[in-house]
mmCIF file of the C-alpha atoms, coordinates in Angstrom:
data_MODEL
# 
_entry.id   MODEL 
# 
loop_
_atom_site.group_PDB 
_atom_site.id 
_atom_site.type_symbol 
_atom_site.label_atom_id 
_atom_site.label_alt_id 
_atom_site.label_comp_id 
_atom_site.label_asym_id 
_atom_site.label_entity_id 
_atom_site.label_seq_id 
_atom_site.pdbx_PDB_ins_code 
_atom_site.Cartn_x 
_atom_site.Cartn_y 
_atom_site.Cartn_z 
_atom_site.occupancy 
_atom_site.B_iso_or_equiv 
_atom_site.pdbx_formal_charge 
_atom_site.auth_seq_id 
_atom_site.auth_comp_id 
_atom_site.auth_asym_id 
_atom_site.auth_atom_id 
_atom_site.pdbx_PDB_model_num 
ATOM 1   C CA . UNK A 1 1   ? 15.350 -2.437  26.544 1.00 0.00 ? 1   UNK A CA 1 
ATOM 2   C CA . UNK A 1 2   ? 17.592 -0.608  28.998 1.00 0.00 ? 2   UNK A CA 1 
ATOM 3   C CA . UNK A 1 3   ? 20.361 -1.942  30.302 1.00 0.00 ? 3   UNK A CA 1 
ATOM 4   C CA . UNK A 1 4   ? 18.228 -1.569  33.722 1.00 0.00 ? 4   UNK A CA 1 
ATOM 5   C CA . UNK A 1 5   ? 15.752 -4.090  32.775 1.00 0.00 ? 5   UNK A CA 1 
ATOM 6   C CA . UNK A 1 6   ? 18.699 -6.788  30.918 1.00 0.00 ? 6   UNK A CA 1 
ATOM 7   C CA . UNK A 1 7   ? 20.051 -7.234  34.315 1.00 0.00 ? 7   UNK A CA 1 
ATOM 8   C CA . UNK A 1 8   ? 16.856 -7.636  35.923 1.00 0.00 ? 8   UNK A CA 1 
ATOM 9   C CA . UNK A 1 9   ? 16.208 -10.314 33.734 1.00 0.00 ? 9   UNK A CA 1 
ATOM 10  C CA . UNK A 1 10  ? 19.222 -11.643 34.028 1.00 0.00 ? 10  UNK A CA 1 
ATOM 11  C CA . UNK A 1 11  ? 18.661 -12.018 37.493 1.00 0.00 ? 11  UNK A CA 1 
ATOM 12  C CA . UNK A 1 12  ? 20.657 -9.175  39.226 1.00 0.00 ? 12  UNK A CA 1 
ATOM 13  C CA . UNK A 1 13  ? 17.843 -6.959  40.295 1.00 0.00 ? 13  UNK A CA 1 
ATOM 14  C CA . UNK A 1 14  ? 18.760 -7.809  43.805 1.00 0.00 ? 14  UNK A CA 1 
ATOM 15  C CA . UNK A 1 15  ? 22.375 -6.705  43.221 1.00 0.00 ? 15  UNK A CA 1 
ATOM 16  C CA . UNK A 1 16  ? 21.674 -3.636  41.566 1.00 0.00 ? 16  UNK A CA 1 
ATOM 17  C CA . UNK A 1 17  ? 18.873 -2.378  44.029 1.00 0.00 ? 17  UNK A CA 1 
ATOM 18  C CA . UNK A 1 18  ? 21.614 -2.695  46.887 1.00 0.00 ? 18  UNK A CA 1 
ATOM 19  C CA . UNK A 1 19  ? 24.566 -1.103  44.956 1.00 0.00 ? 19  UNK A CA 1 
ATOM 20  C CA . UNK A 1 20  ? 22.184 2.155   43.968 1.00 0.00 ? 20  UNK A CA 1 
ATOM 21  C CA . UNK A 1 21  ? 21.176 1.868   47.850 1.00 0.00 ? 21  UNK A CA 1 
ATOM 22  C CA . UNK A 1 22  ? 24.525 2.166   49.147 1.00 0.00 ? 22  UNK A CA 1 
ATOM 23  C CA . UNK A 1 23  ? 25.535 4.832   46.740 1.00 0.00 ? 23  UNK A CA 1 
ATOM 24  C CA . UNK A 1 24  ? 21.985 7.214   47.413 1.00 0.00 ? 24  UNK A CA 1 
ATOM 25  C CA . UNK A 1 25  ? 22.633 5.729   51.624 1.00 0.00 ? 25  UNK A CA 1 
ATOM 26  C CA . UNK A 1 26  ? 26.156 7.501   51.291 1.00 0.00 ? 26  UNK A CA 1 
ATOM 27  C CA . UNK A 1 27  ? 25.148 10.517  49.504 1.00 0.00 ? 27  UNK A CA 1 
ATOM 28  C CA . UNK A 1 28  ? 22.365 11.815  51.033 1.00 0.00 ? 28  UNK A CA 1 
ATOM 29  C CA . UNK A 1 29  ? 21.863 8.992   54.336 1.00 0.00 ? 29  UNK A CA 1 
ATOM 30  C CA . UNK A 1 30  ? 18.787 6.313   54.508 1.00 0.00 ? 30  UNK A CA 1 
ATOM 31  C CA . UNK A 1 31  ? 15.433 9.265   55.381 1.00 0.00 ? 31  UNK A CA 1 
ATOM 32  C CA . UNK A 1 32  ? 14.613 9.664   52.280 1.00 0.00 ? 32  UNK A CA 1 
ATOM 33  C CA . UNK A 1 33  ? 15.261 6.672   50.354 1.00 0.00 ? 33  UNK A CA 1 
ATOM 34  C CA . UNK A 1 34  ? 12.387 4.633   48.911 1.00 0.00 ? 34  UNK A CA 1 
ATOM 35  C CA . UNK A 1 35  ? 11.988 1.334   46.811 1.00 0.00 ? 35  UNK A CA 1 
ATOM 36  C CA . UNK A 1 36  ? 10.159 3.302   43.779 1.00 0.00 ? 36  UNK A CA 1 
ATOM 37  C CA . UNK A 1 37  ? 13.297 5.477   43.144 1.00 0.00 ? 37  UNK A CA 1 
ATOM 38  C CA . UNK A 1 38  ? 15.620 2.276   43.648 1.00 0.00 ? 38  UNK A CA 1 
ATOM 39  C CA . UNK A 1 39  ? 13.378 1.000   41.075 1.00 0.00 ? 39  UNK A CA 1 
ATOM 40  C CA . UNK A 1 40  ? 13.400 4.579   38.748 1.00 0.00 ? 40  UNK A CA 1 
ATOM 41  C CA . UNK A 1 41  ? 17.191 4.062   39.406 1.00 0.00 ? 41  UNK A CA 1 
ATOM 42  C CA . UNK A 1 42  ? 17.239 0.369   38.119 1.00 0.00 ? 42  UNK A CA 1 
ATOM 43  C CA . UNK A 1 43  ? 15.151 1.014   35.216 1.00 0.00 ? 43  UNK A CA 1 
ATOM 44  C CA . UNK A 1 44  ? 12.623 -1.712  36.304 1.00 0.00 ? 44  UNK A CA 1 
ATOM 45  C CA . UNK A 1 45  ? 8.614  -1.272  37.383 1.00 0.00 ? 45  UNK A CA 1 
ATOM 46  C CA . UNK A 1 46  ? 8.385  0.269   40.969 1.00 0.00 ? 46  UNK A CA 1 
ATOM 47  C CA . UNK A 1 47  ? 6.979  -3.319  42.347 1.00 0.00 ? 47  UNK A CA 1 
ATOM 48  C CA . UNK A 1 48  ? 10.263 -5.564  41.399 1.00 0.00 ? 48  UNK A CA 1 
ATOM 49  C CA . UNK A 1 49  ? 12.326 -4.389  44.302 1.00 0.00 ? 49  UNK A CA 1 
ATOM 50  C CA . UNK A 1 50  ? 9.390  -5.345  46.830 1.00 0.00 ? 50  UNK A CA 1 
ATOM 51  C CA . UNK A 1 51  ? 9.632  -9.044  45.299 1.00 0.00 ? 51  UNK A CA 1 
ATOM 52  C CA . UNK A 1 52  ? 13.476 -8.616  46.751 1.00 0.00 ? 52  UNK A CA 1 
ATOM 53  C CA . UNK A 1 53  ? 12.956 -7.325  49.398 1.00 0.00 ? 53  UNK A CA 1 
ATOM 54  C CA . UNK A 1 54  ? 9.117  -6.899  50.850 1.00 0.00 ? 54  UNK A CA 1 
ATOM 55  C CA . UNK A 1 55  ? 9.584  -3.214  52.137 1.00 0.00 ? 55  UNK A CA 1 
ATOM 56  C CA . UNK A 1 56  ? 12.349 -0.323  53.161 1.00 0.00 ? 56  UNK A CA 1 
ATOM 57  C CA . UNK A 1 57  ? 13.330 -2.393  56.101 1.00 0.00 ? 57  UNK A CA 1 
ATOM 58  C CA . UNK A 1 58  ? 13.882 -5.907  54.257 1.00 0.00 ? 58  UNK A CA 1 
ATOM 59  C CA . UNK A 1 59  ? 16.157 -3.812  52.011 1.00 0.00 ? 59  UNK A CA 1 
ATOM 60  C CA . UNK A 1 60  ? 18.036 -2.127  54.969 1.00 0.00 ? 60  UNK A CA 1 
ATOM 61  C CA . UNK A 1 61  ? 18.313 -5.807  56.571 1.00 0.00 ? 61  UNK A CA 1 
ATOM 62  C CA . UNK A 1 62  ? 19.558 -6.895  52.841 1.00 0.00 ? 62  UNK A CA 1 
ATOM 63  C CA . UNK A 1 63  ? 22.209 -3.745  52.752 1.00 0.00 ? 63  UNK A CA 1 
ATOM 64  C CA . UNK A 1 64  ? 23.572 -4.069  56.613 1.00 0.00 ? 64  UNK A CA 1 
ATOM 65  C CA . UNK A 1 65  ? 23.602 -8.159  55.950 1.00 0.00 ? 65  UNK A CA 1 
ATOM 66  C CA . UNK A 1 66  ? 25.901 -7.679  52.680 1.00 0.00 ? 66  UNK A CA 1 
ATOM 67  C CA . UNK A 1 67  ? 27.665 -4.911  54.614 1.00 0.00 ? 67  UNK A CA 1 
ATOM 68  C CA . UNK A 1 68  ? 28.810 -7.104  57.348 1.00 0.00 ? 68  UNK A CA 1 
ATOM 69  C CA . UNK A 1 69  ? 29.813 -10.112 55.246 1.00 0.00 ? 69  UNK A CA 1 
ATOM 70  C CA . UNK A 1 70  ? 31.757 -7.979  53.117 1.00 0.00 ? 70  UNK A CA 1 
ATOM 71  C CA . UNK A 1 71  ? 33.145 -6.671  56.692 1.00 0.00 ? 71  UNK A CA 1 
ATOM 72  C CA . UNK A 1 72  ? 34.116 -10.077 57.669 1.00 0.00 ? 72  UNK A CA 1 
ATOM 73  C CA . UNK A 1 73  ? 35.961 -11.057 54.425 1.00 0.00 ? 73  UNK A CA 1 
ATOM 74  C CA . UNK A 1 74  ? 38.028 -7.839  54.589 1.00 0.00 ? 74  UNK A CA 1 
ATOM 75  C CA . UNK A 1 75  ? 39.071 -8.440  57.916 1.00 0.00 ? 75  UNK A CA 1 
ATOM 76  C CA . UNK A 1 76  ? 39.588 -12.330 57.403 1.00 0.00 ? 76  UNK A CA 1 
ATOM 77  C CA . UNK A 1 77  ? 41.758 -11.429 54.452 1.00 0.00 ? 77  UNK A CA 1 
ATOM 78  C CA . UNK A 1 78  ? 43.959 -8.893  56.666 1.00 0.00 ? 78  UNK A CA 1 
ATOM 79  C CA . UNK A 1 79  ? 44.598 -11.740 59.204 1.00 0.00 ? 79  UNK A CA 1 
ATOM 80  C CA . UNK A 1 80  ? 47.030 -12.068 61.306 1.00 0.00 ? 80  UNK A CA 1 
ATOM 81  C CA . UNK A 1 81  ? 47.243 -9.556  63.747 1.00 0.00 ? 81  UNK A CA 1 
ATOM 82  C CA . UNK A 1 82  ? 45.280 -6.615  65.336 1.00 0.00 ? 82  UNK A CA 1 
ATOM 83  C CA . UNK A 1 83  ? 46.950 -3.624  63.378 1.00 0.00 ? 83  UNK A CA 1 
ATOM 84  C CA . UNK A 1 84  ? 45.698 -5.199  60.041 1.00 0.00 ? 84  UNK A CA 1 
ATOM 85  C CA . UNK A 1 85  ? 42.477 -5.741  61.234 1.00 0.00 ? 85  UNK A CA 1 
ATOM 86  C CA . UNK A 1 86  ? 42.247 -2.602  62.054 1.00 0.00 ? 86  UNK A CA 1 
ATOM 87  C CA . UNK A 1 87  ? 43.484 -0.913  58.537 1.00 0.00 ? 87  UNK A CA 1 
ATOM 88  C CA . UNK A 1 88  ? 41.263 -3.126  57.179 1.00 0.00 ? 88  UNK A CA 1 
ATOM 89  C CA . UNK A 1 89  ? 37.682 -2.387  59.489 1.00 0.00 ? 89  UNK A CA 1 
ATOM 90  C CA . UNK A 1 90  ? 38.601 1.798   58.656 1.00 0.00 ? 90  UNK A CA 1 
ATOM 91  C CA . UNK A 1 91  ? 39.472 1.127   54.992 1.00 0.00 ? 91  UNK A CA 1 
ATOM 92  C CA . UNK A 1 92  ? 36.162 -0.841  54.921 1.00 0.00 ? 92  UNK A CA 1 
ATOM 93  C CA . UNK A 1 93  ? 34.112 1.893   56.523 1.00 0.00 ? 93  UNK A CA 1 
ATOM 94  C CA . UNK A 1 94  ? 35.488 4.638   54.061 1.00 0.00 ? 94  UNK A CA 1 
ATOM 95  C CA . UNK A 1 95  ? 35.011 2.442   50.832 1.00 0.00 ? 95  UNK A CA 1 
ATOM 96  C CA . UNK A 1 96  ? 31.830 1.314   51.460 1.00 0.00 ? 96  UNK A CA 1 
ATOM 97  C CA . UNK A 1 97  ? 29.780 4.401   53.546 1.00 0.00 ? 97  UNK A CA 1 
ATOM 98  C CA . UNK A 1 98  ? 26.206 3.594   52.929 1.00 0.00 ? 98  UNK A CA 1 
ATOM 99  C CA . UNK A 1 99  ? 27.017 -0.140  54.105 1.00 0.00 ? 99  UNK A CA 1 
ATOM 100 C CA . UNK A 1 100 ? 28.596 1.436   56.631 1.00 0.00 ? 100 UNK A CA 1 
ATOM 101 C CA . UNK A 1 101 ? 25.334 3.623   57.857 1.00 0.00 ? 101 UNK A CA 1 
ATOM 102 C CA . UNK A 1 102 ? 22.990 1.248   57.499 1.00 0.00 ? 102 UNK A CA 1 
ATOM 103 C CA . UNK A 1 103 ? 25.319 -1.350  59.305 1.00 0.00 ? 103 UNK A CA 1 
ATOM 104 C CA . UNK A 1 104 ? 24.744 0.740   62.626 1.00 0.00 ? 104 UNK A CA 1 
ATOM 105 C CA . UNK A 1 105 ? 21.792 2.401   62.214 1.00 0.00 ? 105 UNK A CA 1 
ATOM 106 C CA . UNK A 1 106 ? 19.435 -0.408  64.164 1.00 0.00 ? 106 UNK A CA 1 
ATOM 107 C CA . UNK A 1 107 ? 16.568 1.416   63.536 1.00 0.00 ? 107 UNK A CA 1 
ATOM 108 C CA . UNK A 1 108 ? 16.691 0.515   59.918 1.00 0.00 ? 108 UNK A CA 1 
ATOM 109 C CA . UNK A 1 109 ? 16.786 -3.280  59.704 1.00 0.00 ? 109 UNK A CA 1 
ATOM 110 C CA . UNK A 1 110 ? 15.545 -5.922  61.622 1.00 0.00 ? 110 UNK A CA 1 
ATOM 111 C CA . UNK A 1 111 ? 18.190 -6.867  63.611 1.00 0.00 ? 111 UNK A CA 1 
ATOM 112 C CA . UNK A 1 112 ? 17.063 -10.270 64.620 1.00 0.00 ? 112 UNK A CA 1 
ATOM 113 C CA . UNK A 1 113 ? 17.114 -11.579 60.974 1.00 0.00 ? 113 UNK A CA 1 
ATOM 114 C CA . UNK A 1 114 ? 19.316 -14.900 61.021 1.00 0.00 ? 114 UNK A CA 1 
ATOM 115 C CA . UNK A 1 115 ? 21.226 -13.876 58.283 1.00 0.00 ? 115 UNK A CA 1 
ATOM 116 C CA . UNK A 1 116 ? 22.136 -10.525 59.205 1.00 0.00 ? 116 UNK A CA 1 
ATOM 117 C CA . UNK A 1 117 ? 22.525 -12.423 62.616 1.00 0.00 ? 117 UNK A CA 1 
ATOM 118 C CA . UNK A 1 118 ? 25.182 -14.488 60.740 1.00 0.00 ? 118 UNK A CA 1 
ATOM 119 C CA . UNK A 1 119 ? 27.269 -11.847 59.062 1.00 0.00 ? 119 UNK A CA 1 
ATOM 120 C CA . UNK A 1 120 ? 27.562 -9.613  62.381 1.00 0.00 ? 120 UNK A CA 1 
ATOM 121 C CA . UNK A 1 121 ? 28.421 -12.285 64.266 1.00 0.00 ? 121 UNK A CA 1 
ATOM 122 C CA . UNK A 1 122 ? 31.237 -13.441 61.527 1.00 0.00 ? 122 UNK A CA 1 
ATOM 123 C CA . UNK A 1 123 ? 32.362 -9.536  61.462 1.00 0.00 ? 123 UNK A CA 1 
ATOM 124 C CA . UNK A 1 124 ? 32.932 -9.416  65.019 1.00 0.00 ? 124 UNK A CA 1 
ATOM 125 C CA . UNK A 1 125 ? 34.435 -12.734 65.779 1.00 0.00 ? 125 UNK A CA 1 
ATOM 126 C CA . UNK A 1 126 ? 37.181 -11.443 62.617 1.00 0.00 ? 126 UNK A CA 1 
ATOM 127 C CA . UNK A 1 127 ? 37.880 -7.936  64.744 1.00 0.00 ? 127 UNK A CA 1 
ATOM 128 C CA . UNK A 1 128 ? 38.389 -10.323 67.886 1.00 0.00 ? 128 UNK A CA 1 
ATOM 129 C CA . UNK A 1 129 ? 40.568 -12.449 66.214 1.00 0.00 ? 129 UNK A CA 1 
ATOM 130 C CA . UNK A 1 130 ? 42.869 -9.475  65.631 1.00 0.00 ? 130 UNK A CA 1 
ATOM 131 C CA . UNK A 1 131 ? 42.680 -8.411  68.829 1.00 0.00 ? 131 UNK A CA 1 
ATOM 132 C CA . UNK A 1 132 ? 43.696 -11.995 70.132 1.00 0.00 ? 132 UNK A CA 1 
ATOM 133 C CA . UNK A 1 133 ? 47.099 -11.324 68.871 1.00 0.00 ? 133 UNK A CA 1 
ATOM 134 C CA . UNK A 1 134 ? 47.804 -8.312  70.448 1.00 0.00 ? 134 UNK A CA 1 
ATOM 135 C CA . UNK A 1 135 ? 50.859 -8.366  73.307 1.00 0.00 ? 135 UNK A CA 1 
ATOM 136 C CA . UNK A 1 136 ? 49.307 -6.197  75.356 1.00 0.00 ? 136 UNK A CA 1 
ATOM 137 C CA . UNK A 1 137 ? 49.017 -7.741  78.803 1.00 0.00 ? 137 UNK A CA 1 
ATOM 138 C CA . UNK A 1 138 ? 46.043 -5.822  79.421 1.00 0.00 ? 138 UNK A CA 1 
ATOM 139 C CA . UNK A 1 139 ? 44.422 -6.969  76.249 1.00 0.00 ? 139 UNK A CA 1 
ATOM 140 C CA . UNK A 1 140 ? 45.669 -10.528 77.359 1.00 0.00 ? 140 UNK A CA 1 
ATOM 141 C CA . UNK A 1 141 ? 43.805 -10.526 80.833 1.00 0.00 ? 141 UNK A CA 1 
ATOM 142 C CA . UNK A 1 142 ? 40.585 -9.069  79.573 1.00 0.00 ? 142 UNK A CA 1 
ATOM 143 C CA . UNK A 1 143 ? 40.011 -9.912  76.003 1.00 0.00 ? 143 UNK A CA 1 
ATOM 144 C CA . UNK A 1 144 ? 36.458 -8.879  76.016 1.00 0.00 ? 144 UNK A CA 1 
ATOM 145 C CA . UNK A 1 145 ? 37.323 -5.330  77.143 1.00 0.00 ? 145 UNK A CA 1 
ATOM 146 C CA . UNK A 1 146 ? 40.138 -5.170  74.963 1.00 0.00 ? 146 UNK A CA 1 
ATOM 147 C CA . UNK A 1 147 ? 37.886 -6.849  72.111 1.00 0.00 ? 147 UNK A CA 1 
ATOM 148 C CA . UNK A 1 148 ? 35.325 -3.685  73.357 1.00 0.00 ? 148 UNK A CA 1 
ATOM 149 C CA . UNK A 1 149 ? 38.300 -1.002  73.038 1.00 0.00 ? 149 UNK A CA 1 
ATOM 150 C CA . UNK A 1 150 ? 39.014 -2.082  69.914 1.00 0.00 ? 150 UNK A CA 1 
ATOM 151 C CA . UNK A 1 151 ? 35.813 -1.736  68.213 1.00 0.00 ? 151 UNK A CA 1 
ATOM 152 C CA . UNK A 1 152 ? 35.120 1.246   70.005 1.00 0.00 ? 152 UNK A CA 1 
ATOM 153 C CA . UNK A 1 153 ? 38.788 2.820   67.922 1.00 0.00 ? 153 UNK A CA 1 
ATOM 154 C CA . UNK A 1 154 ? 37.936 1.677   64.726 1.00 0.00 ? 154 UNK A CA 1 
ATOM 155 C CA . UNK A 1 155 ? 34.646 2.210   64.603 1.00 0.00 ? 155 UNK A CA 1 
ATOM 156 C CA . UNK A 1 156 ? 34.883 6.227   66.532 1.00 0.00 ? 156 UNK A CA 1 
ATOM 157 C CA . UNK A 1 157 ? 37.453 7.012   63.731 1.00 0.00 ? 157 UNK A CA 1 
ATOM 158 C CA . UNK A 1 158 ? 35.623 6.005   61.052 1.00 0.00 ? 158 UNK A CA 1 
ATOM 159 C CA . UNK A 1 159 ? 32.878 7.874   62.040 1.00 0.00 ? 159 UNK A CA 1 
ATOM 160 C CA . UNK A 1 160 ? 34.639 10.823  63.032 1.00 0.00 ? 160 UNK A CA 1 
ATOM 161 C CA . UNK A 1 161 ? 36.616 10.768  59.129 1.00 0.00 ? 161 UNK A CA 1 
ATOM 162 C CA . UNK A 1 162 ? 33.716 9.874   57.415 1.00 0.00 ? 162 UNK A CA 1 
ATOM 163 C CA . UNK A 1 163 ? 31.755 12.883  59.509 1.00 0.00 ? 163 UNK A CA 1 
ATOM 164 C CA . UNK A 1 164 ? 34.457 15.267  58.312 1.00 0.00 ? 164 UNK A CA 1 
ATOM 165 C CA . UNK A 1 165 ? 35.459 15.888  61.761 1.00 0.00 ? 165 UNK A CA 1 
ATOM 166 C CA . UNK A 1 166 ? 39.403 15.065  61.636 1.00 0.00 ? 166 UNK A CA 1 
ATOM 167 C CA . UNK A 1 167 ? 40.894 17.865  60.368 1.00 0.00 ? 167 UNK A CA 1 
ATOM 168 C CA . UNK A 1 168 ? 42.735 16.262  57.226 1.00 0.00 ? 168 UNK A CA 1 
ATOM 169 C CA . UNK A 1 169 ? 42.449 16.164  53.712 1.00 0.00 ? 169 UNK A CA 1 
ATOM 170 C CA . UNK A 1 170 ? 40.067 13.629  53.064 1.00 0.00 ? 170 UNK A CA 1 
ATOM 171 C CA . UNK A 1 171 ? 41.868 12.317  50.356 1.00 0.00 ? 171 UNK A CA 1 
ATOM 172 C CA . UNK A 1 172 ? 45.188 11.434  52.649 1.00 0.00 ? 172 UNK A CA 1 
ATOM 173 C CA . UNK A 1 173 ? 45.783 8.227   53.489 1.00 0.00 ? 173 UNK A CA 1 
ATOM 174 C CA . UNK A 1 174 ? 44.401 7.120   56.923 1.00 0.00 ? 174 UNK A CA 1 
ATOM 175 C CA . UNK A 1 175 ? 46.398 4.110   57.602 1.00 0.00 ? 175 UNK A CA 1 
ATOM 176 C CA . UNK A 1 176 ? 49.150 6.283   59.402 1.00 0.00 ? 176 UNK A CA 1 
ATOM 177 C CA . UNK A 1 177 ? 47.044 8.091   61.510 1.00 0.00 ? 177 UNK A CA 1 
ATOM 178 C CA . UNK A 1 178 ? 45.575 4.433   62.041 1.00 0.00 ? 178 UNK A CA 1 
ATOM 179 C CA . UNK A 1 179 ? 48.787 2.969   63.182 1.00 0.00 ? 179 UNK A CA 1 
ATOM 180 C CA . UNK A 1 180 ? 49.725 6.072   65.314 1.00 0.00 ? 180 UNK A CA 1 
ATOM 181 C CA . UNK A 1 181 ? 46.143 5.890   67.353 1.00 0.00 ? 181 UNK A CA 1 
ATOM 182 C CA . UNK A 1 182 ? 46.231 1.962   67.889 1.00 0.00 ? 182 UNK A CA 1 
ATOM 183 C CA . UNK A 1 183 ? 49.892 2.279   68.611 1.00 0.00 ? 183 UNK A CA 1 
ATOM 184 C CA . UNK A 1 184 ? 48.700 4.937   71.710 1.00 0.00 ? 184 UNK A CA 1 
ATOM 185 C CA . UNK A 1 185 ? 45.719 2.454   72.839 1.00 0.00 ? 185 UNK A CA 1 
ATOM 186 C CA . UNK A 1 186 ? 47.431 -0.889  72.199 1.00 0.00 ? 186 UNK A CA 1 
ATOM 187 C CA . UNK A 1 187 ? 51.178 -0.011  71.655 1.00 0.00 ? 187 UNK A CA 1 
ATOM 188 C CA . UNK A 1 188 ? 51.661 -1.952  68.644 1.00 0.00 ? 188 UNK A CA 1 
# 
């Protein structure tokens, strides 16, 4: 029996489907990816992952869903204030970059699934409670642009690093160049 089919059985089919996803998501992006090879991957029959998830979308829904809760808890646990929240929405993106894709990619999921719903909705109030502690007067007077500004930073530079299209070693450590843009936007 491969290992494959012992956690199937064990009852982490689910699991494993989504972790080969987001690897094969961040590799080579969500086109190509189908439930038989997810299922090739897993070592199970090519119909177990529809009894997970139905079809390609109900595993995209699954995969942005997990990808925002994780989201959330990585910016609940870099609470209190807006520069953490921020270190911790761009490491996020560049740990987890098939999450990450799928997370924004509307096209992929149903976006009006309550639990996907749930965990965006979670994510987002977390960024905006880092933003509410910013000093910025601006910020202060218009917290939804400032909530909107925020977003916008962390979510253009991760996009633009995980794109290749800073020109740094993508090895380096971002939270520097982090601090240093946030510091121009925000000045924190």
């Amino acid at each position: 029996m491969s290992s494959g089919r012992a956690t199937y059985h064990h009852g982490d089919l689910r699991a494993t489907i989504l972790a080969h996803a987001a690897v094969l998501v961040a590799e080579r992006g969500a086109d190509g990816l189908s439930l038989r090879e997810l299922a090739r991957a897993a070592g199970v029959s090519h119909a177990a992952p529809a009894h997970h998830f139905t079809d390609r979308r109900g595993l995209f829904t699954a995969l942005a869903t997990e990808g925002f809760r994780m989201l959330a808890d990585a910016l609940k646990d870099a609470r209190p204030d807006f520069l953490d929240a921020a270190l911790a929405y761009v490491r996020f993106a560049i740990a987890h970059p098939g999450h990450y894709a799928v997370m924004f990619d509307k096209s992929l999921y149903n976006a009006a699934d309550a639990d996907l719903v749930a965990a965006e909705t979670a994510a987002g109030n977390e960024l905006a409670a880092g933003v509410r502690t910013l000093d910025d007067p601006r910020a202060k007077q218009d917290p939804q642009a400032a909530a909107l500004a925020a977003w916008s930073l962390v979510h253009g530079f991760s996009l633009l690093w995980l794109n290749g299209a800073i020109e740094a070693d993508p090895d380096k450590d971002t939270d520097p160049i982090v601090q240093r843009v946030a510091g121009m936007l925000f000045g924190t």
